[in-house]
Backbone as CSV, one residue per row, in Angstrom:
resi,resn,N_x,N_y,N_z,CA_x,CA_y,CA_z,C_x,C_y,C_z
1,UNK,-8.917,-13.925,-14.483,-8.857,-12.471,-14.391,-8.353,-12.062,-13.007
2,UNK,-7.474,-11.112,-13.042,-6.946,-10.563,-11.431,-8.009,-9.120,-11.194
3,UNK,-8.271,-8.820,-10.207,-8.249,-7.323,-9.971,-7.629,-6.846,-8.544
4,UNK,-6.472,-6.090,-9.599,-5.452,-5.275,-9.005,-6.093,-3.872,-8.143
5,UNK,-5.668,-3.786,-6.796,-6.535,-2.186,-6.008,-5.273,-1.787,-5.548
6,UNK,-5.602,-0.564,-5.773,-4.669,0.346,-5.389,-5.370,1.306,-3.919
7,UNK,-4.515,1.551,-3.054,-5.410,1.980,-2.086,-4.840,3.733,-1.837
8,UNK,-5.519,4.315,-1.002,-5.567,5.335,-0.922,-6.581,6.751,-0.432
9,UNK,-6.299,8.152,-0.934,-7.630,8.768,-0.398,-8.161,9.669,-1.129
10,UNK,-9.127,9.813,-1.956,-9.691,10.474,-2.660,-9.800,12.237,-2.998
11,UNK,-9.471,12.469,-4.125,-9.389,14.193,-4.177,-7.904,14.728,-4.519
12,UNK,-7.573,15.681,-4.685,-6.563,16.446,-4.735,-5.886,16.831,-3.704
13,UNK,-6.369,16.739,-2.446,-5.388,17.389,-1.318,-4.728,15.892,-0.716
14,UNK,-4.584,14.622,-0.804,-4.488,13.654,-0.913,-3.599,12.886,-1.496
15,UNK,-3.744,13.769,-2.900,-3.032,12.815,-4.505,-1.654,12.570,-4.108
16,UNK,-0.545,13.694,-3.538,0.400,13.402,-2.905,1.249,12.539,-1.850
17,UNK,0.406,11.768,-1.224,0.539,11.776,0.554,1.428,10.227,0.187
18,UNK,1.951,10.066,1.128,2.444,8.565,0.817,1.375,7.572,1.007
19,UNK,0.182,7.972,2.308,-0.881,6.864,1.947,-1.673,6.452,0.766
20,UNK,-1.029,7.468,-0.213,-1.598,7.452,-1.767,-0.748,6.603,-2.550
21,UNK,0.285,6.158,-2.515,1.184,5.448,-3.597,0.671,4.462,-4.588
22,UNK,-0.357,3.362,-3.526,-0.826,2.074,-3.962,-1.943,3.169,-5.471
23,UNK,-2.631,4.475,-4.786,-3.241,5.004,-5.925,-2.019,5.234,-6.866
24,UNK,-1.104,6.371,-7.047,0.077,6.228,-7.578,0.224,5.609,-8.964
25,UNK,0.654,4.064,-8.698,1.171,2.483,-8.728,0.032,1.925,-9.806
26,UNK,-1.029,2.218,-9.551,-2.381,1.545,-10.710,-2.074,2.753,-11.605
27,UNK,-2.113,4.320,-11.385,-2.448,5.367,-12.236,-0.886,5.006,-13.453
28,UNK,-0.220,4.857,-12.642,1.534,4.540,-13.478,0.765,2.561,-14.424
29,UNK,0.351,2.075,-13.829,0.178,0.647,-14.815,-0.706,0.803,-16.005
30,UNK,-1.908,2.226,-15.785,-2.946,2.013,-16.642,-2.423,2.409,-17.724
31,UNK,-0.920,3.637,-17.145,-0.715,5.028,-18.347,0.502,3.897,-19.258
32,UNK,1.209,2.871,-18.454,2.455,2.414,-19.128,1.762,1.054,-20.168
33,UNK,0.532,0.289,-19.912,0.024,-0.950,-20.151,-1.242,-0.212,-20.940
34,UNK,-1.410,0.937,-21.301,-2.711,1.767,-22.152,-3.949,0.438,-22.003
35,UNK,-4.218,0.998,-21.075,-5.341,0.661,-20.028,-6.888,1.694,-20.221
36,UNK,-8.107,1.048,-20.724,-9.138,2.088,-20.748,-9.074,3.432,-19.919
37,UNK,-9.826,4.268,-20.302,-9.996,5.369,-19.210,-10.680,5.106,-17.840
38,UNK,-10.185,5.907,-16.951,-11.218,5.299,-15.507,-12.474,5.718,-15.590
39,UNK,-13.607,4.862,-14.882,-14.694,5.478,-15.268,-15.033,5.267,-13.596
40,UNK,-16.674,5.699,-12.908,-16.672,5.363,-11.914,-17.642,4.160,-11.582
41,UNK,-17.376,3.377,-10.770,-17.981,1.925,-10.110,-17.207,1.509,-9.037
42,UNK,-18.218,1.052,-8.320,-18.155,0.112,-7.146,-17.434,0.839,-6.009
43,UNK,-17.843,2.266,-6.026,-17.013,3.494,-5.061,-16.669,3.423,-5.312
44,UNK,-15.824,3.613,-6.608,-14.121,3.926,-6.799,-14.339,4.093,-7.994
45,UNK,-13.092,4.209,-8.232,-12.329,4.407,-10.003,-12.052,3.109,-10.590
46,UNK,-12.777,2.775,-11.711,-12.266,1.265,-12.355,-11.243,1.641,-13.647
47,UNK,-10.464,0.961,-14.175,-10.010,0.561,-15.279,-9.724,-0.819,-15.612
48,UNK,-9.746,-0.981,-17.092,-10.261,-2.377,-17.264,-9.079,-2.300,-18.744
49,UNK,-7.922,-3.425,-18.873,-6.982,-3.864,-19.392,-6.535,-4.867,-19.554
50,UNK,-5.490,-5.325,-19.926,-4.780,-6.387,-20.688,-3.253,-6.432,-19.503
51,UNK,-2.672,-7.333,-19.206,-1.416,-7.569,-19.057,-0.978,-9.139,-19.233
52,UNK,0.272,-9.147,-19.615,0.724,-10.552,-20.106,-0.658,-11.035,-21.161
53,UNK,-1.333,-12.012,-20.921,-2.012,-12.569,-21.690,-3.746,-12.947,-21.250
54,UNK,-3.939,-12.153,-20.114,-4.746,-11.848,-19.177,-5.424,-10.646,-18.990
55,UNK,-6.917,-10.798,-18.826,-7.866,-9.537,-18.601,-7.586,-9.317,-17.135
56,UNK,-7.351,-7.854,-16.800,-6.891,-7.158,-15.313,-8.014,-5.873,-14.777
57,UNK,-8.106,-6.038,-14.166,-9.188,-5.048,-13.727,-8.330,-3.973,-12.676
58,UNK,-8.438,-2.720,-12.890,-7.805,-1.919,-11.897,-8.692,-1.339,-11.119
59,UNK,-8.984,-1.236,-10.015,-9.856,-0.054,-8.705,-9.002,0.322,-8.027
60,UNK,-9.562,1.856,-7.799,-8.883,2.629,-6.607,-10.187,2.968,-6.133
61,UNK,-10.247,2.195,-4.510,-11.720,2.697,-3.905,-11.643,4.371,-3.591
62,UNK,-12.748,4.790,-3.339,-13.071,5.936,-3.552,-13.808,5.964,-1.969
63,UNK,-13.680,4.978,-1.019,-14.445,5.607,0.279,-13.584,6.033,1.339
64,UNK,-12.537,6.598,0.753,-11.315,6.631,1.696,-10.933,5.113,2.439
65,UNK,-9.483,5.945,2.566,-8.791,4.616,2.954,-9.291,3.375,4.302
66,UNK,-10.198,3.524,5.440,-10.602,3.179,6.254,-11.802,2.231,5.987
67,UNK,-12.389,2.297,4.565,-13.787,2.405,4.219,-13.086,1.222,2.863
68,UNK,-11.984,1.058,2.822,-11.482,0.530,1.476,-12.276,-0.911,1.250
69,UNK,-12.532,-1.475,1.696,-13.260,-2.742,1.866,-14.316,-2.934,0.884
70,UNK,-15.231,-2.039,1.279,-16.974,-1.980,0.537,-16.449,-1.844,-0.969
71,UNK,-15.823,-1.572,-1.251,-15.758,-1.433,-2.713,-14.983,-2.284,-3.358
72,UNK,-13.860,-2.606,-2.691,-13.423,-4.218,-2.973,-14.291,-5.782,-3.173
73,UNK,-15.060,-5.603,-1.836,-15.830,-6.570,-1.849,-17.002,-6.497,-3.226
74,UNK,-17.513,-5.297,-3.356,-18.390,-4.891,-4.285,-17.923,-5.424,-5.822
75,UNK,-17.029,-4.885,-5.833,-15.834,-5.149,-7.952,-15.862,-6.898,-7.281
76,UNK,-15.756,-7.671,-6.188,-14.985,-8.821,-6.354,-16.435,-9.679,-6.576
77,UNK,-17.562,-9.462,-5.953,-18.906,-10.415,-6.010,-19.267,-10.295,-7.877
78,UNK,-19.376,-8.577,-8.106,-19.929,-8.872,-9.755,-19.187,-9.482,-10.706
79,UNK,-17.820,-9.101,-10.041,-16.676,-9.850,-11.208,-16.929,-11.966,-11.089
80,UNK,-17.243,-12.039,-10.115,-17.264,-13.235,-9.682,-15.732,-14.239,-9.018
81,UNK,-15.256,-13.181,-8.715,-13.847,-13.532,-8.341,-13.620,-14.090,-6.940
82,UNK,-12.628,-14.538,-6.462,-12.184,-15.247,-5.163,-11.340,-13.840,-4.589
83,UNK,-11.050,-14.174,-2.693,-10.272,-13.190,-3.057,-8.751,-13.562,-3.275
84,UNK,-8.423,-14.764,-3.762,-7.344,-14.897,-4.466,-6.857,-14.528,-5.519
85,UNK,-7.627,-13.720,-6.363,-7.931,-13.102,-7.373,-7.534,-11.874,-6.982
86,UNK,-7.254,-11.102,-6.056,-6.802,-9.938,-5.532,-5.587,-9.582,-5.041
87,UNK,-4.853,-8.731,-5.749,-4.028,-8.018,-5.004,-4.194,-6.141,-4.612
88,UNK,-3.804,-6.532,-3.627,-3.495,-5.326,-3.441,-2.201,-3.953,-3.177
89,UNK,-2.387,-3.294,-3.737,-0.991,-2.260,-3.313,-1.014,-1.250,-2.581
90,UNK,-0.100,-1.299,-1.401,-0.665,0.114,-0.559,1.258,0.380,0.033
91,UNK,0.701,1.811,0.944,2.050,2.049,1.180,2.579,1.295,2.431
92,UNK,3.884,0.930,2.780,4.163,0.350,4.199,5.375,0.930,4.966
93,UNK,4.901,1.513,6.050,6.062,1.957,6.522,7.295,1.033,7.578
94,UNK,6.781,0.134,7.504,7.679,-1.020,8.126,8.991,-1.066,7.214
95,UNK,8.802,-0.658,6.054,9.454,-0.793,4.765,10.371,0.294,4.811
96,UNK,11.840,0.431,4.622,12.596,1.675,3.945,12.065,1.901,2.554
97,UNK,12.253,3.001,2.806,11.596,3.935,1.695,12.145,3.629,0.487
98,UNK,11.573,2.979,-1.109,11.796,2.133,-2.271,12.331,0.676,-2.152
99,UNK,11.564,0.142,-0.718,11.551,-1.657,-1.163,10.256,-1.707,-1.064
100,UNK,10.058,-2.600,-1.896,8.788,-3.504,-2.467,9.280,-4.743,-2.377
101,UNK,7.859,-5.103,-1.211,8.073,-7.074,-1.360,6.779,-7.107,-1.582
102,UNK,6.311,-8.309,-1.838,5.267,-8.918,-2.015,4.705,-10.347,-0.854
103,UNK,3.602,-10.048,-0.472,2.859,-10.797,0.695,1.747,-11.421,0.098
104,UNK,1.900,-12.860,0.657,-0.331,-13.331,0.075,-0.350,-13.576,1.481
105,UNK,-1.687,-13.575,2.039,-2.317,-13.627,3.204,-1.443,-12.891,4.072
106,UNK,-1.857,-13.569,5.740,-1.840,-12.604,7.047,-2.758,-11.822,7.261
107,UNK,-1.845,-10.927,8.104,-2.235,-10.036,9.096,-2.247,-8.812,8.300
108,UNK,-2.989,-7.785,9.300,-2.980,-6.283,8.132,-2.041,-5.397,8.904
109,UNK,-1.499,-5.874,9.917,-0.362,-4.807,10.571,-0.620,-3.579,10.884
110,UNK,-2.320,-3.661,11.790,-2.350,-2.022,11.474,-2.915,-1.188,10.413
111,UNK,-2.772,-1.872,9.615,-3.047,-0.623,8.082,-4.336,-0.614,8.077
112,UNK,-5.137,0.605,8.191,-6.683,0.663,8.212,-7.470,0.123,6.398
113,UNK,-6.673,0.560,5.918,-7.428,-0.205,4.421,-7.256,-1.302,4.580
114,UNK,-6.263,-2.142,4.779,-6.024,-3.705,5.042,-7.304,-4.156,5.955
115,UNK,-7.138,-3.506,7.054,-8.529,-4.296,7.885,-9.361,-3.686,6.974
116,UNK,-10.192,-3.290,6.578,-11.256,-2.779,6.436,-11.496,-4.006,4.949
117,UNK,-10.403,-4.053,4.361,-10.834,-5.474,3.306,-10.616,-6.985,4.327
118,UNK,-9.952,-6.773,5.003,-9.950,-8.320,5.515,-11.492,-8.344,6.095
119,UNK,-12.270,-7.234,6.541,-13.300,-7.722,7.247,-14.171,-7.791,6.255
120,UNK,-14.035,-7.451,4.907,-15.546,-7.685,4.011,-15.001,-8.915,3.052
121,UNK,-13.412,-9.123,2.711,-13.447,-10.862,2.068,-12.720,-11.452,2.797
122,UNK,-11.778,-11.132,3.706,-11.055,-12.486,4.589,-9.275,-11.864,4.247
123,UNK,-8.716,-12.625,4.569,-7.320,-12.535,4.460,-6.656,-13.053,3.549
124,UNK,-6.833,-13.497,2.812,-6.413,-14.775,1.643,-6.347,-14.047,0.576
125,UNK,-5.649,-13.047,0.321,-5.274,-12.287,-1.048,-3.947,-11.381,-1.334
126,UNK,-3.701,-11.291,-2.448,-2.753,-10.564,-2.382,-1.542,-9.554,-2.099
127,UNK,-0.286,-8.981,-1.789,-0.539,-8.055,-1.500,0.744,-7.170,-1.892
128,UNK,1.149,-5.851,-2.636,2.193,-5.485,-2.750,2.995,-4.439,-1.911
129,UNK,3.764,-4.656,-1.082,4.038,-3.635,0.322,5.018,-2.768,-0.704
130,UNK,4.661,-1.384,-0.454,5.761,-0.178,-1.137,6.247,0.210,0.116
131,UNK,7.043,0.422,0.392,7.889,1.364,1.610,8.032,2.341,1.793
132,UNK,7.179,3.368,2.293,7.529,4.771,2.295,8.230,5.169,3.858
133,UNK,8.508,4.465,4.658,9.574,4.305,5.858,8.671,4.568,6.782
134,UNK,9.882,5.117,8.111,8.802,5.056,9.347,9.235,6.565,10.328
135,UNK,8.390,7.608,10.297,8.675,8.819,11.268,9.778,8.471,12.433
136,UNK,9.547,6.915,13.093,10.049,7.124,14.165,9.634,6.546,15.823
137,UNK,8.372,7.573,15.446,7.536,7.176,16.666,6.157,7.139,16.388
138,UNK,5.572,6.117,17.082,4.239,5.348,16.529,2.961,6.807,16.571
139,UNK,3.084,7.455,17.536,2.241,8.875,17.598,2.524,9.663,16.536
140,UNK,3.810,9.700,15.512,3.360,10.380,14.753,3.362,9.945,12.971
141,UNK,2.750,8.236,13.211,2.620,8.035,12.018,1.572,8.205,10.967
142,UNK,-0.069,8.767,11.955,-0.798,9.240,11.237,-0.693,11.045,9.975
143,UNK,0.549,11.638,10.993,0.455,12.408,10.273,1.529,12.646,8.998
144,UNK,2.692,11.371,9.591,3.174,11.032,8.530,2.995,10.684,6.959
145,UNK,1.866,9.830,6.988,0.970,9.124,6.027,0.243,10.138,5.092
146,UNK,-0.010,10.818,5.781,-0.931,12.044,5.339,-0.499,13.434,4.592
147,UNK,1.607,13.209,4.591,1.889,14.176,4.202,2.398,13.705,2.850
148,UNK,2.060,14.834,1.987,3.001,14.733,0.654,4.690,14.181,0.847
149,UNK,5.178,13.649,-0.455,6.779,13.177,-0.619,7.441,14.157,-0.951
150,UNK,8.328,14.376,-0.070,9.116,15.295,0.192,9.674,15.222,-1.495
151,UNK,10.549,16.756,-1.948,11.198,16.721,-3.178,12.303,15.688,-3.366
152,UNK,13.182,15.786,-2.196,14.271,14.775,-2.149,13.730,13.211,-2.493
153,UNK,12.770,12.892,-2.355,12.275,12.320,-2.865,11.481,11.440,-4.006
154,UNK,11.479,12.640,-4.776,10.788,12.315,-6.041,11.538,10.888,-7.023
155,UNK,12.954,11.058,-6.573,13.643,10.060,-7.756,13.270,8.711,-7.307
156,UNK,13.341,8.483,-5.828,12.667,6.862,-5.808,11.544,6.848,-6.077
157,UNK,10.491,7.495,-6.068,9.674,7.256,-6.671,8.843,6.721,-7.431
158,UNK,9.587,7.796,-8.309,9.584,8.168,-9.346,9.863,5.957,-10.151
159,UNK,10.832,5.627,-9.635,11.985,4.414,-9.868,10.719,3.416,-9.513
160,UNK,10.537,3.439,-8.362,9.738,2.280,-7.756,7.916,2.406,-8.905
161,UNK,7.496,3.565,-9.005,6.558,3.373,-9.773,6.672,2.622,-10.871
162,UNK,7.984,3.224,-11.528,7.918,1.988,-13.232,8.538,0.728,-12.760
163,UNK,9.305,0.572,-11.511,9.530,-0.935,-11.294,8.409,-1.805,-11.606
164,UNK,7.275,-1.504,-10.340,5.837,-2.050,-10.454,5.232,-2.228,-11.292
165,UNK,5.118,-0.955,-12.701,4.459,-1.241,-13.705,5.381,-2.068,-14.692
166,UNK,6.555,-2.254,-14.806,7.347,-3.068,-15.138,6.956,-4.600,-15.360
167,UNK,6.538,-4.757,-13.943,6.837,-6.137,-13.206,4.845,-6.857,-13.160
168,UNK,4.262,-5.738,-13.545,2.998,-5.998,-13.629,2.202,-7.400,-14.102
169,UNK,2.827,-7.713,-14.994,2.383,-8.793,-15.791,2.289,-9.961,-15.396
170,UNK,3.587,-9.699,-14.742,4.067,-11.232,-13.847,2.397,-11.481,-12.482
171,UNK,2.632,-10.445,-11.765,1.377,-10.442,-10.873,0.120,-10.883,-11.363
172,UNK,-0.191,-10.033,-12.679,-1.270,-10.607,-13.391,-1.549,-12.237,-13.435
173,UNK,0.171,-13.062,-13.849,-0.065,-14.137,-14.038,0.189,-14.836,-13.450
174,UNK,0.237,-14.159,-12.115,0.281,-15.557,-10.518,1.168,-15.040,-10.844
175,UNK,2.398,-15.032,-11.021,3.697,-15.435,-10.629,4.481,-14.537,-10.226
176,UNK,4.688,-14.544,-8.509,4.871,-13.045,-7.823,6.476,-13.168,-7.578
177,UNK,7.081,-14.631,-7.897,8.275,-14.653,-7.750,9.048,-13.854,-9.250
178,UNK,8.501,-13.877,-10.178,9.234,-13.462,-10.952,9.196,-11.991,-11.346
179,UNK,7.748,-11.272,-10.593,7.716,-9.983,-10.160,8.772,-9.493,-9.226
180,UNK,8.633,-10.146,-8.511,10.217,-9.775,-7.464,11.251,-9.793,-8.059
181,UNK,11.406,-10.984,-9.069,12.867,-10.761,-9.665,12.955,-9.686,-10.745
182,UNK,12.050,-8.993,-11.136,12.072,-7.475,-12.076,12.614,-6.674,-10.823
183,UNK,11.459,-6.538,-9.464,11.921,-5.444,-8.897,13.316,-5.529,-8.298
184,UNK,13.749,-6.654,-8.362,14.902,-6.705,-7.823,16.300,-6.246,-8.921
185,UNK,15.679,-6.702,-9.715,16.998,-6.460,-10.827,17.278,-4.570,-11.615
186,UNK,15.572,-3.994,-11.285,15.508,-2.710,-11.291,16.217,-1.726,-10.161
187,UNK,15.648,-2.114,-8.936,16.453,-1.686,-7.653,17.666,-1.917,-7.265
188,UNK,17.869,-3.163,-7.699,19.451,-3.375,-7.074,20.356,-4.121,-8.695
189,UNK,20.594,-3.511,-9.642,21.391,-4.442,-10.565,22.329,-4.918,-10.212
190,UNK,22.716,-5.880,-10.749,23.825,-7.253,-10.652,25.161,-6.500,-10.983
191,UNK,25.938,-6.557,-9.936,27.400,-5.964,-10.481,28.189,-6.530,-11.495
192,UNK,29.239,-6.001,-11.901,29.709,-6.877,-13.226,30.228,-7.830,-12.757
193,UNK,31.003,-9.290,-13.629,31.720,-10.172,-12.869,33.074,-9.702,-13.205
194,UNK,33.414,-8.814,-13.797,34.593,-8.556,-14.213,35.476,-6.978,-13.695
195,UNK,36.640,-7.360,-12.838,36.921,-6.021,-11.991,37.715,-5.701,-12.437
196,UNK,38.288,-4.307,-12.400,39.681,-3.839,-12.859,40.418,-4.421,-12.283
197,UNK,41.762,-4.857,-13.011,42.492,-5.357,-12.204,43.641,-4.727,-11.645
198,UNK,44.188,-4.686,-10.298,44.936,-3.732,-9.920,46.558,-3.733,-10.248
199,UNK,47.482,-2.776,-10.900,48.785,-3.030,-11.655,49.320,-3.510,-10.694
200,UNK,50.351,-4.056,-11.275,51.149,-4.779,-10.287,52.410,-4.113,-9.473
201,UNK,52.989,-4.291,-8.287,53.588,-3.190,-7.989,54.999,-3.361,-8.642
202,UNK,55.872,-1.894,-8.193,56.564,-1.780,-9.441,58.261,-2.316,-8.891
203,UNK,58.755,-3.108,-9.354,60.349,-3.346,-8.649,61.111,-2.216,-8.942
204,UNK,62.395,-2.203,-7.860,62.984,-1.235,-8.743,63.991,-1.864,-9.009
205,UNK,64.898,-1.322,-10.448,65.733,-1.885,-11.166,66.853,-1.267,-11.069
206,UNK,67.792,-1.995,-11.518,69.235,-1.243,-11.720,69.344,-1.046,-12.926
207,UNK,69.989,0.101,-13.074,70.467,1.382,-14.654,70.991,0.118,-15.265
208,UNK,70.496,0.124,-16.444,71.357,-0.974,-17.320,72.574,-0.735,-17.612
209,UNK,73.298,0.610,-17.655,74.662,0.771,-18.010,75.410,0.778,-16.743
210,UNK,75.164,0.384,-15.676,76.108,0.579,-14.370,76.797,-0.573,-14.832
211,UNK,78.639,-0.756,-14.557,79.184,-1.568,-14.401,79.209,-2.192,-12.929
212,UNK,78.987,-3.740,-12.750,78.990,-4.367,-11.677,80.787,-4.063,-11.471
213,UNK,80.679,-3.991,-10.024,81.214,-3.542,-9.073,82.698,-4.978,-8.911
214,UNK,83.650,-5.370,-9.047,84.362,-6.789,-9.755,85.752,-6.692,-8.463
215,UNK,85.675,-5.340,-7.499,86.976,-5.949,-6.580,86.278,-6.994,-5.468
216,UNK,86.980,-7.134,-4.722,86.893,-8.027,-3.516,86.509,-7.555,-2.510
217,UNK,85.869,-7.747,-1.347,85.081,-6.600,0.020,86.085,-6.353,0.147
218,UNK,87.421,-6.958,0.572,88.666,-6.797,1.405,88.849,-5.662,0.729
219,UNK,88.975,-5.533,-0.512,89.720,-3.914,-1.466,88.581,-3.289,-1.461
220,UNK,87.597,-3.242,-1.181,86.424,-1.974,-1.417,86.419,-1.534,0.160
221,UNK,86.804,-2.667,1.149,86.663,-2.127,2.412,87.879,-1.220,2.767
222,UNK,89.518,-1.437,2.200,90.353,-0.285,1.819,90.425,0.869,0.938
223,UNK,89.540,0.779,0.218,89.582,2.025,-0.656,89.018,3.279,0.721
224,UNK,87.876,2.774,1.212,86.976,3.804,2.058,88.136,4.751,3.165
225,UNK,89.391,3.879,3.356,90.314,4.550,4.200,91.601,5.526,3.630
226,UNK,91.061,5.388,2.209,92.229,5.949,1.497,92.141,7.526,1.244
């Protein structure tokens, strides 16, 4: 069994923000993979489903994003799981805005939900980086995080959400390389092998009815003086 967390911050003034996506990303897997209704446990929102051929557990903790830990750790002891058994999805701004890679272990780079689970199971789990980009300057990435996605925005989105739920299954079943190769083939398709080919250029010809020309230079070079 996996259980998949989506991270994020609880409520309606929130639901928007890019630090919300990883919430997002589970709400898009439960609605595309008809996934039970959420109910509440372990601080958060659970749903409990099927992908590929595998029971999946979905949480979105509910102690805000800083606090994300306690409730991870909580779903991972009753489930009886490792935290290899975990992935997680959150937003990354290291990332241009609609790439998704996928990470197991490390470092949390900063990201306050990341620490806050590395300190209640360790580092050894999953992880799906979404890209919502970077302000710029490090002072103003808290309030970056915090703001809704701009309209211009909506179409990656929009794209990267069903990539993920797309590619879901694969995660479910270990196999994060072939999750990558969905998101990759969604985000970037394979050009054709076959190009127009460009006409060829054009000679120019002589009038088929011209008679070739039959004196000698010597007499064409006297006519010109005549």
């Amino acid at each position: 069994m996996k259980l998949l967390v989506g991270l994020g911050n609880p409520g309606p003034k929130y639901a928007n923000n890019r630090h919300n996506i990883g919430f997002m990303a589970l709400d898009r897997i439960a609605d595309d993979h008809g996934f039970a209704p959420w109910r509440s446990k372990f601080q958060g929102q659970l749903s409990e489903g099927r992908l590929g051929s595998g029971k999946v557990v979905l949480l979105k903790p509910e102690t805000f994003m800083n606090n994300s830990g306690q409730s991870v750790g909580e779903a991972m002891r009753f489930f009886k799981l490792t935290p290899e058994d975990i992935i997680v999805l959150h937003d990354e701004i290291d990332l241009a805005p609609s790439k998704v890679r996928y990470k197991f272990a490390g470092g949390h780079a900063g990201h306050n939900g990341l620490r806050s689970i590395h300190a209640h199971i360790g580092d050894t789990y999953g992880r799906v980086r979404i890209g919502v980009g970077h302000p710029g300057r490090k002072e103003a990435v808290p309030g970056y995080v915090l703001r809704d996605f701009a309209k211009a925005e909506a179409d990656w989105v929009e794209n990267v959400l069903r990539v993920i739920a797309d590619g879901a299954p694969h995660l479910a079943n270990g196999d994060s390389g072939k999750f990558m190769n969905a998101v990759a083939l969604r985000t970037a398709p394979p050009r054709s092998s076959t190009t127009a080919k460009k006409p060829a250029p054009k000679t120019e010809e002589k009038p088929q009815n011209e008679p070739e020309d039959a004196r000698s230079p010597l007499q064409r070079l006297m006519d010109k003086f005549k």
